[in-house]
C-alpha positions as CSV (number, residue, x, y, z in Angstrom):
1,X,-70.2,24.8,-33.6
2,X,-68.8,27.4,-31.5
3,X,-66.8,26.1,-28.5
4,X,-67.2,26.9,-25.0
5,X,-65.1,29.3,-23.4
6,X,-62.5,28.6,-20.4
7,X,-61.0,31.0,-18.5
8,X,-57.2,30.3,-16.5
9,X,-57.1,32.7,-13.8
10,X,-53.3,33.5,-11.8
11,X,-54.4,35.5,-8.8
12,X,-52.9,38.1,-7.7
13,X,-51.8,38.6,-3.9
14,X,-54.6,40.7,-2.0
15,X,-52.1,43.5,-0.5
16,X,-51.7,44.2,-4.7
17,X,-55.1,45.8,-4.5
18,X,-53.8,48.1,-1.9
19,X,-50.5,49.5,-3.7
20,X,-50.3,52.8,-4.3
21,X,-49.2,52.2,-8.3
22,X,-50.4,48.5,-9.7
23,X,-48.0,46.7,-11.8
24,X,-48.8,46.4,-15.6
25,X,-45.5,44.3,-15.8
26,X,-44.6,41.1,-14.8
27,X,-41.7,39.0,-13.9
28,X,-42.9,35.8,-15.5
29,X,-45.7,34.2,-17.1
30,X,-47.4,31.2,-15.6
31,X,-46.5,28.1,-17.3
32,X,-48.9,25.5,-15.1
33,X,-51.7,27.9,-16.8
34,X,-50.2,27.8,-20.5
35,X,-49.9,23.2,-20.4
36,X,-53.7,23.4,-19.1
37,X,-54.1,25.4,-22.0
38,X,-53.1,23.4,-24.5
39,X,-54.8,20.4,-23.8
40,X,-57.9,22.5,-23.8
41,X,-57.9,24.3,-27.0
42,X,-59.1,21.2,-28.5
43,X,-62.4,21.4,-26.6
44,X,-62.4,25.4,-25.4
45,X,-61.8,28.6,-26.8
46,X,-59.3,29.3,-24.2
47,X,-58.6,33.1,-22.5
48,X,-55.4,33.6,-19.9
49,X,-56.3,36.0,-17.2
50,X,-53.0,37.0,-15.1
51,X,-53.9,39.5,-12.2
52,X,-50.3,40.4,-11.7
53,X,-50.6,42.6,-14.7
54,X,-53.9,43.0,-15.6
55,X,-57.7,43.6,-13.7
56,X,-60.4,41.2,-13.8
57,X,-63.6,42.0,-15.0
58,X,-66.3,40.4,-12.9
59,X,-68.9,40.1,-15.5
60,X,-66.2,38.5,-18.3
61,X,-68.1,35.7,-19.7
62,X,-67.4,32.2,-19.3
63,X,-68.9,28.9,-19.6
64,X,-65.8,27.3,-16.9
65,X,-63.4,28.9,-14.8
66,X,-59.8,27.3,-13.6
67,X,-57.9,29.4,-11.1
68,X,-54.5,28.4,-9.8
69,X,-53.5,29.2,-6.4
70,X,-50.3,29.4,-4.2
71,X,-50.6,30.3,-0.7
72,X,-49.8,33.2,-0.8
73,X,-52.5,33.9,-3.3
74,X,-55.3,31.4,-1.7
75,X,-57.7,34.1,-0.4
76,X,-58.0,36.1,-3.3
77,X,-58.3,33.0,-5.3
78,X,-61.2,32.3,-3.2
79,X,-62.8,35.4,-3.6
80,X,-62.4,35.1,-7.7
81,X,-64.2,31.7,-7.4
82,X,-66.8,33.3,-5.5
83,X,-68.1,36.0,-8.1
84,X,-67.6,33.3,-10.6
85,X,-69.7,30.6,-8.9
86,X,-72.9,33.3,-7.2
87,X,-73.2,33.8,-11.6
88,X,-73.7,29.9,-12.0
89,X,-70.2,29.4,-13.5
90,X,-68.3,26.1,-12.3
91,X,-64.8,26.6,-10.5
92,X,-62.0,24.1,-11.1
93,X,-59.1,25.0,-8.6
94,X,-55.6,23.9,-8.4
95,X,-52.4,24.5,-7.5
96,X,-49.5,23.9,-4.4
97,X,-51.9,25.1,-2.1
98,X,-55.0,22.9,-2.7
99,X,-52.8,20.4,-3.0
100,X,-51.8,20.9,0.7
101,X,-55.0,22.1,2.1
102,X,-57.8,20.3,-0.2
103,X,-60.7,20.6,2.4
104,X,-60.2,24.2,2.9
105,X,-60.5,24.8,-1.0
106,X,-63.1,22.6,-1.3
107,X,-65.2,25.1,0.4
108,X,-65.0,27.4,-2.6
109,X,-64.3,25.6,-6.4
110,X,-66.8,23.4,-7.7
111,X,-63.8,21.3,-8.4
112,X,-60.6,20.6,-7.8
113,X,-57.3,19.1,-9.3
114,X,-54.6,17.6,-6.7
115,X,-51.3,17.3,-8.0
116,X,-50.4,17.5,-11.3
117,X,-52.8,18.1,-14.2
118,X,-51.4,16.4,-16.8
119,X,-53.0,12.8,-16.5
120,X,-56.2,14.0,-15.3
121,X,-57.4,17.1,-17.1
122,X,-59.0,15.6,-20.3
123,X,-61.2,13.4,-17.9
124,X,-62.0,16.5,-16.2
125,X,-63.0,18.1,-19.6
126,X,-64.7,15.2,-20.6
127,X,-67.0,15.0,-17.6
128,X,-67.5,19.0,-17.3
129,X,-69.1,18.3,-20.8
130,X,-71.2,15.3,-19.7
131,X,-72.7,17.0,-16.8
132,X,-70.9,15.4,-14.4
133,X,-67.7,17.6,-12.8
134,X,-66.4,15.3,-9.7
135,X,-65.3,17.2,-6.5
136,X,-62.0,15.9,-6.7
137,X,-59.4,15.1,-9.5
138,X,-56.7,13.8,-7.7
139,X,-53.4,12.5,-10.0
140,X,-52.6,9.2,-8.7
141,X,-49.2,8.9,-10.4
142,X,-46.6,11.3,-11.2
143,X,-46.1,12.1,-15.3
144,X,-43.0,10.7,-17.1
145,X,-42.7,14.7,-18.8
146,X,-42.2,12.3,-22.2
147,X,-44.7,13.7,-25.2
148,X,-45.9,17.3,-23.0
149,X,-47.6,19.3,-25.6
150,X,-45.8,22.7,-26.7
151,X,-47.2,25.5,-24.5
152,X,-49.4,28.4,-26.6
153,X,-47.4,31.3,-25.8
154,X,-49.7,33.4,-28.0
155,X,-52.1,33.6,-25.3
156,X,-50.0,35.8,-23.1
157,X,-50.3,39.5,-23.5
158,X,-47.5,40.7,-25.4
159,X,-45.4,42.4,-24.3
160,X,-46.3,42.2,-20.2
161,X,-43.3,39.7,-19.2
162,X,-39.7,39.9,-18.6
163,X,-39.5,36.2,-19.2
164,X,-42.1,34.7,-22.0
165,X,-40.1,32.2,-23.2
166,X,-40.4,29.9,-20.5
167,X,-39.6,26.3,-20.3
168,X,-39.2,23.4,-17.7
169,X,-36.9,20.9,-18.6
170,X,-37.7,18.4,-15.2
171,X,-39.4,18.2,-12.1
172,X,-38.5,16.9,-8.4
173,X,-35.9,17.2,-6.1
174,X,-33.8,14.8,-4.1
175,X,-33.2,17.1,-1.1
176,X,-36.3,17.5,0.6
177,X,-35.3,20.5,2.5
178,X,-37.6,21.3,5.7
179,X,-38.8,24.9,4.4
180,X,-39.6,23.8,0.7
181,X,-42.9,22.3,-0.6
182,X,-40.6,21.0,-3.9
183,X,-40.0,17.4,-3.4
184,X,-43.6,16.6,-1.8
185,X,-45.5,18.1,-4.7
186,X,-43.2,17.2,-7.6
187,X,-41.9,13.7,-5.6
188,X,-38.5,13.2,-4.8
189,X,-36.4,12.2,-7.8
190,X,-35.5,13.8,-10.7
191,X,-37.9,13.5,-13.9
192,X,-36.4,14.5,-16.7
193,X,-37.9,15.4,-19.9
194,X,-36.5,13.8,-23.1
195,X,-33.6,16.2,-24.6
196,X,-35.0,15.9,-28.1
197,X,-38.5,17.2,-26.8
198,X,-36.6,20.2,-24.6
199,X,-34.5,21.2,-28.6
200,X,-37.8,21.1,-30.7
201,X,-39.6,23.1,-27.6
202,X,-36.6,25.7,-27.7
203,X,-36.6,25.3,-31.6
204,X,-40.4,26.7,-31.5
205,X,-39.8,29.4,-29.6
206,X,-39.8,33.2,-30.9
207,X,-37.1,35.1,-30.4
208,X,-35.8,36.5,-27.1
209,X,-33.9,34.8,-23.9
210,X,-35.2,32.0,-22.1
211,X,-36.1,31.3,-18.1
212,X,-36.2,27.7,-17.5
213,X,-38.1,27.3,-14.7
214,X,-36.4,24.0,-12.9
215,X,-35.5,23.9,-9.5
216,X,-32.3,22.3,-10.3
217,X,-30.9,23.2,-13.9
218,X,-27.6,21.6,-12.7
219,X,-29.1,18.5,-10.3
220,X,-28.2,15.6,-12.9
221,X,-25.1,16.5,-14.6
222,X,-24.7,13.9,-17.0
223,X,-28.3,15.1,-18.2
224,X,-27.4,18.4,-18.3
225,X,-24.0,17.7,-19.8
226,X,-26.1,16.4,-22.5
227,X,-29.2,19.2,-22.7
228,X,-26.1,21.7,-23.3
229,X,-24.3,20.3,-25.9
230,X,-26.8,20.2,-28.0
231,X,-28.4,23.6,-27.2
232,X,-24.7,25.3,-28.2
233,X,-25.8,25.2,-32.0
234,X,-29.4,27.3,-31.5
235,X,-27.5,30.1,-29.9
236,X,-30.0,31.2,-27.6
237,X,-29.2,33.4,-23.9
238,X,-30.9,31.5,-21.0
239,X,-31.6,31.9,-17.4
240,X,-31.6,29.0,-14.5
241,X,-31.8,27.8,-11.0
242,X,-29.4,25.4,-9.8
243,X,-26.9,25.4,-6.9
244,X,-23.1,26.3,-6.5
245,X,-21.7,22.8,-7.2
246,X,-21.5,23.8,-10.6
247,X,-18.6,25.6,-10.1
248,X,-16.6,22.4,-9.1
249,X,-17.5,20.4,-12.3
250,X,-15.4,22.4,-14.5
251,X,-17.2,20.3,-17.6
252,X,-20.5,21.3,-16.9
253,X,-19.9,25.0,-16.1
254,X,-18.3,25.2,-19.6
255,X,-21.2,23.7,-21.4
256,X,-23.4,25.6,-19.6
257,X,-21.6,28.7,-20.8
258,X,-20.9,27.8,-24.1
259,X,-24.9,27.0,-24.5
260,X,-26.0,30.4,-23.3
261,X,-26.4,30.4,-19.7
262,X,-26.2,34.4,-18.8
263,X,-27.6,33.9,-15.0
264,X,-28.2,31.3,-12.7
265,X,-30.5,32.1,-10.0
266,X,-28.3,30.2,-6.7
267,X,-30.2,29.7,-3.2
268,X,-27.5,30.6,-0.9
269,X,-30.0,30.7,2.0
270,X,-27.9,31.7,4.9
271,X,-23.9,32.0,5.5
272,X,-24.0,30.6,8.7
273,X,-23.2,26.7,8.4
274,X,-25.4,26.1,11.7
275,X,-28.1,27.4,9.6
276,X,-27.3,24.8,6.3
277,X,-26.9,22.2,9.0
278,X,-30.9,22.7,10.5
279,X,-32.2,22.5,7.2
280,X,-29.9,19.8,6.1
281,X,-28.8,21.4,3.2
282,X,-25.2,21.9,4.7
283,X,-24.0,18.8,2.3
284,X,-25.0,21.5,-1.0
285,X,-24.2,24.8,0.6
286,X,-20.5,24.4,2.0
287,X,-20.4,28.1,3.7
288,X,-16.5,27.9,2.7
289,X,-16.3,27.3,-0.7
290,X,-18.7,30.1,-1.5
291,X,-16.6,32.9,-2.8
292,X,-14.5,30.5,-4.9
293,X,-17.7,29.0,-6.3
294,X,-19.0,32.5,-7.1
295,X,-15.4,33.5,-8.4
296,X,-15.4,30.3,-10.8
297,X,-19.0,31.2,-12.3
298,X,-18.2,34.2,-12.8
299,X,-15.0,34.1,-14.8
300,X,-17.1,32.1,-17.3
301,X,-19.0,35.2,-18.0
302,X,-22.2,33.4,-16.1
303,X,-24.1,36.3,-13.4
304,X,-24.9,34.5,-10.2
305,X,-28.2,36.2,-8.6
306,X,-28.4,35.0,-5.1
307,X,-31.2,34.0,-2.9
308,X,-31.0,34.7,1.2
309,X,-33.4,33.6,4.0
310,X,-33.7,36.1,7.1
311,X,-35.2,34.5,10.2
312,X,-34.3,31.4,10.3
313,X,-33.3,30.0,13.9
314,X,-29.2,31.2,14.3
315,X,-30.1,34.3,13.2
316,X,-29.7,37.6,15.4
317,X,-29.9,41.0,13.7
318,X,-26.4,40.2,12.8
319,X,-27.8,38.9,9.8
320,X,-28.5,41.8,7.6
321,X,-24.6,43.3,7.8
322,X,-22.7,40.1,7.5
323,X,-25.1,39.2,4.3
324,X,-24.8,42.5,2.9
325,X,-20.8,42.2,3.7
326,X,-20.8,38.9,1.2
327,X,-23.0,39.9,-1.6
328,X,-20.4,43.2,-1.3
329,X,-17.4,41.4,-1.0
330,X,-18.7,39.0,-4.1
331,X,-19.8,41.8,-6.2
332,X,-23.0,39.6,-6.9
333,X,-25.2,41.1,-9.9
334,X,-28.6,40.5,-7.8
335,X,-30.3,39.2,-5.0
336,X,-33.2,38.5,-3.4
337,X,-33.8,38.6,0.2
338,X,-37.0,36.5,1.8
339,X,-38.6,36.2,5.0
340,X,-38.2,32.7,6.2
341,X,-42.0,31.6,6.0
342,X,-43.9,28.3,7.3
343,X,-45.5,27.1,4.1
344,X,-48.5,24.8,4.7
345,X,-47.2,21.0,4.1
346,X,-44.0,21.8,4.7
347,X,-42.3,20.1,8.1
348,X,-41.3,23.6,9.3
349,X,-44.9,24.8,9.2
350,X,-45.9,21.2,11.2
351,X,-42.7,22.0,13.5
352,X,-43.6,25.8,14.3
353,X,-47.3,24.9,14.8
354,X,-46.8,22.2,17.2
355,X,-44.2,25.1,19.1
356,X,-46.8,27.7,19.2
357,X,-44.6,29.4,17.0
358,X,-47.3,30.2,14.0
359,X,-48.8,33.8,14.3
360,X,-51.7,34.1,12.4
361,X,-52.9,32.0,8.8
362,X,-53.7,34.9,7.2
363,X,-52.2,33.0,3.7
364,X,-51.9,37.0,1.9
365,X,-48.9,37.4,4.3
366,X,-47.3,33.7,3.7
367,X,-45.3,35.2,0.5
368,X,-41.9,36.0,2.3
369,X,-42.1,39.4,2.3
370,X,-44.2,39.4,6.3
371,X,-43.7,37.7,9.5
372,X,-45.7,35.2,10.2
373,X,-44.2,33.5,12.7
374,X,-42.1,33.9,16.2
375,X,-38.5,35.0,15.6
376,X,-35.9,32.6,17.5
377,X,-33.6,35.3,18.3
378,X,-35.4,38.9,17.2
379,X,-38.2,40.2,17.6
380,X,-40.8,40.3,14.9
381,X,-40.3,44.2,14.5
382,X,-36.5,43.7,14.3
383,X,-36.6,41.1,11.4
384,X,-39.2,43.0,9.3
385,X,-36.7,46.0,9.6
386,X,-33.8,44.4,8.9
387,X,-35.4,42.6,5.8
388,X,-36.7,46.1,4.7
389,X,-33.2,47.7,5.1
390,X,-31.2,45.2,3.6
391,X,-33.0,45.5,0.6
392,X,-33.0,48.8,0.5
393,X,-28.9,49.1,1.3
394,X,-28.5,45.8,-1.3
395,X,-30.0,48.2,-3.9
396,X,-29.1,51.3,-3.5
397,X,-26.4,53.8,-5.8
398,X,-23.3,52.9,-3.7
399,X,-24.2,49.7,-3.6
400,X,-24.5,49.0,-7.1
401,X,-21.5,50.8,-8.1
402,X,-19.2,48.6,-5.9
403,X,-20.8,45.6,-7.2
404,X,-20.6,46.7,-11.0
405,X,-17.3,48.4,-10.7
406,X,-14.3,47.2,-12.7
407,X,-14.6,45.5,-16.0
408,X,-17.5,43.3,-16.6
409,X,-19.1,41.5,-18.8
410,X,-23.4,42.7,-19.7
411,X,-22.6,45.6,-17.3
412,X,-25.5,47.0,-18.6
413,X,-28.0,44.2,-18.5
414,X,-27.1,43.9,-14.8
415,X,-27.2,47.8,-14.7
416,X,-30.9,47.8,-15.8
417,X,-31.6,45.4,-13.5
418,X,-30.1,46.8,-10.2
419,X,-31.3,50.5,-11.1
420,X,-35.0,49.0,-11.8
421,X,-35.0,47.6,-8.4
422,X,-33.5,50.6,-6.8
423,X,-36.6,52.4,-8.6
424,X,-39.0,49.9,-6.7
425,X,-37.7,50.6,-3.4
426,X,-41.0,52.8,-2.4
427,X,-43.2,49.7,-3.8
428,X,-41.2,47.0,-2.3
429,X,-41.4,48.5,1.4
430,X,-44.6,49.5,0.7
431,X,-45.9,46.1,0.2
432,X,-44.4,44.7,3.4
433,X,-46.0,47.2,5.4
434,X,-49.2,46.5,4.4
């Protein structure tokens, strides 16, 4: 008997539609859509569908639709669900933002998951076969991460992603910083996954480098101490998030290393300590150990990519030179620069609503790149300016040739990455002026 077909739908932003030149590439693929996956193949033929790098065709045949959704992809989310649904087609919808704002998706999915899928999607399944789809699958408990199935990479388009061996390795975070959705959604300890299950996961892999997608690759060392050691013998390159304290545990930065950590992906957020202090992350971030933190990662051969806010309260347009000053003065191999943005659930959104201080909900805008709220200490214009010019200095040839200069080691890995970005300039301002 032929088995239905689901279709997993990653929206895309709406200002995508109005670039100039649409992506065909991607950064990285979407792992929530790949574990829904396989717990469905048992019941559906299953299709990814990721609007980042590829166009929807509204008369695509299905028999059930799940569309994931962050914020800043909500409203054209909604307007997937909508061709989907006026053709008779059920909508399941999850993700961070439904499970923030429930009612408002409610208005447009058949269905929808709150939290985490894993304990609830086979009922789901089961009762979208019995003719019975509830409103609302909300996951009462979070999952232990012990026996997740082995996500079926061969559903992504070959080929389209930087990063397609992707893995998480634990979920949660202890820090429950005001501007982050991370600790309310995944709870506020650290789940681990069992180490064996992470080695047999990485074992089944294809070729190529890995992204694991944690918050924290570095949050519990002893667990990480572990994961390491035992990934040294596979001999695989890998990329990570986690936070400068690795530097100081001279242990763990060596296994990290030695098991083929090539970048870690570090949220510096601001270099002002009155900044760190407001969002009580000054305990993490110590403003004054910075350099030699960067200095000791990077003598182990490990690229740091940093992560900056612009916009948050102690910030006058001073900003933009004295963080362009450090990434220059640490010869860091990349950065991103964000907006500071209000995400709905977060207490900063509560705070700046209760202050008046929200602008608009136009949720398209809510993906750090636009304003969407009232400056403390610029003006709206100023901030958008100096976010666009900072990139644009951050990446451009004098720029990169201070930071690369000297010897150092996958100079050209971190070539191609700087000279790619300096190539995407025209899109990147592009799409915050939209």
């Amino acid at each position: 008997m032929e088995k239905p077909l689901l279709l997993l739908i990653h929206p895309a932003a709406l200002k995508e539609s109005c670039r100039s030149t649409r992506r065909r590439k991607s950064s990285v693929a979407q792992l929530n859509l790949l574990v829904i996956a396989a717990y469905a193949r048992k019941y559906f033929e299953v299709r990814i569908i990721d609007e980042n790098i590829e166009d929807i065709d509204e008369e695509v045949p299905a028999d059930l639709v799940g569309i994931t959704i962050m914020t800043s992809t909500a409203l054209r989310g909604y307007e997937i669900a909508e061709l989907f649904r006026k053709r008779g087609i059920p909508v399941v919808m999850g993700g961070v933002h439904v499970f923030f704002l429930p009612d408002e998706a409610a208005r447009y999915a058949d269905s929808l998951v709150i939290g985490e899928s894993e304990g609830i999607i086979e009922g789901l399944f089961t009762d979208f076969f019995n003719g019975g789809l509830k409103k609302k699958y909300r996951a009462e408990q979070l999952h232990n991460l012990c026996g997740l199935p082995t996500p079926p990479l061969d559903l992504l388009k070959e080929g389209r992603y930087s990063f397609s061996n992707i893995m998480e390795t634990a979920r949660g975070c202890p820090h429950d910083c005001e501007y982050c959705s991370v600790s309310q959604f995944w709870g506020r300890k650290f789940r681990l996954r069992p180490v064996e299950e992470v080695i047999e996961g990485i074992k089944s892999m294809p070729p190529g480098d890995i992204l694991f997608i944690d918050d924290n690759m570095f949050g519990h060392p002893d667990r990480a101490k572990e994961l390491f050691e035992k990934m040294i013998p596979l001999k695989r390159r890998w990329y990570g998030q986690g936070d400068v304290r690795v530097a100081h545990n001279p242990e763990l930065l060596d296994l990290a290393a030695r098991s083929g950590c090539k970048w870690i992906f570090v949220g510096f957020e601001s270099t002002n300590p009155d900044n760190l202090k407001a969002m009580k992350k000054e305990k993490i971030n110590i403003v004054e150990q910075y350099a030699e933190s960067i200095s000791l990662v990077h003598q182990k051969g490990i690229n740091i990519f940093g992560s900056f806010m612009f916009g948050l309260d102690n910030d006058d347009e001073s900003v933009f030179d004295r963080t362009l000053s450090f990434c220059m003065d640490n010869r860091l191999g990349g950065a991103n620069f964000y907006i500071v943005t209000p995400f709905p659930g977060t207490r900063l959104f509560k705070k700046m609503e209760e202050d008046g201080r929200i602008l608009h909900k136009d949720w398209s805008r809510y993906d750090a790149n636009h304003v969407v709220f009232k400056p403390a200490l610029m003006t709206e214009s100023q901030l958008m300016e100096g976010y666009i010019t900072a990139y644009k200095r951050f990446y451009s040839l004098p720029s990169i040739a201070k930071r690369l200069s000297g010897k150092r080691k996958d100079f050209f890995e971190i070539l191609a990455l700087n000279l790619g970005r300096f190539m995407n300039r025209k899109y990147f301002e592009e799409g915050c002026r939209i």
